[in-house]
N, C-alpha and C positions, 0 to 999 in steps of 0.2 A: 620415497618420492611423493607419494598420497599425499601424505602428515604433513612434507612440506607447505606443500601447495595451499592442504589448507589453514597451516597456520600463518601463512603470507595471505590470505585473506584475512584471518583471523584480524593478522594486524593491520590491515588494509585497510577493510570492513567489516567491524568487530559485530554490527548492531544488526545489517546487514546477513554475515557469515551464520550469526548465531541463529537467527529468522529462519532461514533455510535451512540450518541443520534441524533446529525443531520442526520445524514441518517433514523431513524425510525422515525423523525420528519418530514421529507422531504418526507417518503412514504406516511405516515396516514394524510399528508396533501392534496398529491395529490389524493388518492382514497376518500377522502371526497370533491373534487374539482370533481371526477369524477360522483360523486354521484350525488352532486347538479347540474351538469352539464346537468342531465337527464341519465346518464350512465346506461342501462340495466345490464350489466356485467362490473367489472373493466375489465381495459383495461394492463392485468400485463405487459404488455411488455414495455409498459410508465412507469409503477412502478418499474420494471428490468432495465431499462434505468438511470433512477434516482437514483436507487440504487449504478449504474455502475459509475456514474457519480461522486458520495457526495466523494465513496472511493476513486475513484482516484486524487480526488482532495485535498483529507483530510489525509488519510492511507499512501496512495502511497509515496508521497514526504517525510514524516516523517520516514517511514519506512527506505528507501533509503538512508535517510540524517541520519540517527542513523546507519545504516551498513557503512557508510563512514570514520563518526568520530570513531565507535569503532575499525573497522578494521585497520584504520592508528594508533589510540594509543594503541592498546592494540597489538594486531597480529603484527604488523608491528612495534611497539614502538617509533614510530615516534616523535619528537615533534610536540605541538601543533601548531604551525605557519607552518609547514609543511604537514600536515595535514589541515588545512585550503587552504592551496596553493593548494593543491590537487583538495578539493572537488570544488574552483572553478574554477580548469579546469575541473574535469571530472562530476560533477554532473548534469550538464545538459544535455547532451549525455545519460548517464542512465537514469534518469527520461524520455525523450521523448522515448528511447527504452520500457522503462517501462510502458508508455501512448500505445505504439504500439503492444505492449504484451496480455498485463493485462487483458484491458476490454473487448478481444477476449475470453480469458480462464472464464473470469467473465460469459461473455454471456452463452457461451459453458453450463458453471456451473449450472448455474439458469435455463437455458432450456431443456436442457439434460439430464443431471445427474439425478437419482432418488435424491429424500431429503435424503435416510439415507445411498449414496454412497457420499454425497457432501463435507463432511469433508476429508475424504479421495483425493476424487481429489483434492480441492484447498491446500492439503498438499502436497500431490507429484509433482504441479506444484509450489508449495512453495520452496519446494525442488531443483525443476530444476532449479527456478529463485537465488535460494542461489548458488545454483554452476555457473552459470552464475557470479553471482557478485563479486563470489570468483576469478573466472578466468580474468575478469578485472583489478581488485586490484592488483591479482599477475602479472598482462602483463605490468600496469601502473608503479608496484614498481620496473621491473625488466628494466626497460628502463630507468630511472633518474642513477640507480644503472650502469648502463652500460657506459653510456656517463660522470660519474664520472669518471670511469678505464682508460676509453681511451685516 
């Protein structure tokens, strides 16, 4: 029943499914490194860290790179070769923005936040990071657009 499920993600959300199984492969690996290590108590903040880390390496970019391409084809209707042009000038700019953000609100999250206030907050900073992105998109579209007129 497990296996199913997760292989109907798998096929669902391959990039997605795979993200998250690294990251809770990458936890349960190190709290059994901590174990055998001699560890009295896990050391969560090494496993918060790690946690901070897998996503931003795995979630982060993908996400980012999916709000680029939909935003220029669909919102913006762009074509695709312009759209391209785009994300490599601005994609890396946002991703380090987003490196510089994220795994602050991450931490925040994981250590602060009760457990059953914690969907709540990484949604309203979900939130604020979509408006964010929104308002680049529109600063970035409104400037090609301009130096067309002129």
């Amino acid at each position: 029943m497990a296996g199913e499920a997760y292989m109907g993600q798998l096929l669902a959300h391959p990039l997605l499914t795979k993200a998250v199984t690294s990251g809770v492969l990458a936890g349960c690996s190190d709290a059994i490194a901590q174990k055998i290590a001699g560890a009295k108590k896990l050391q969560l903040r090494r496993l918060l860290l790690i946690t901070v880390i897998v996503e931003q390496l795995t979630a982060s970019p993908l996400n980012n790179l999916l709000f680029m391409v939909y935003y220029g084809l669909v919102v913006e209707g762009r074509p695709y070769e312009q759209v391209k042009s785009k994300i490599k000038n601005n994609y890396a700019n946002i991703q380090l923005t987003s490196w510089k953000f994220r795994p602050i609100v991450s931490w925040i999250n994981y250590e602060y936040v009760p457990l059953q206030h914690r969907v709540l907050f990484a949604s309203s900073v979900a939130s604020c990071w979509a408006v964010f992105l929104n308002l680049k998109a529109a600063r970035s579209s409104s400037l090609p657009a301009t130096s067309k007129n002129a």
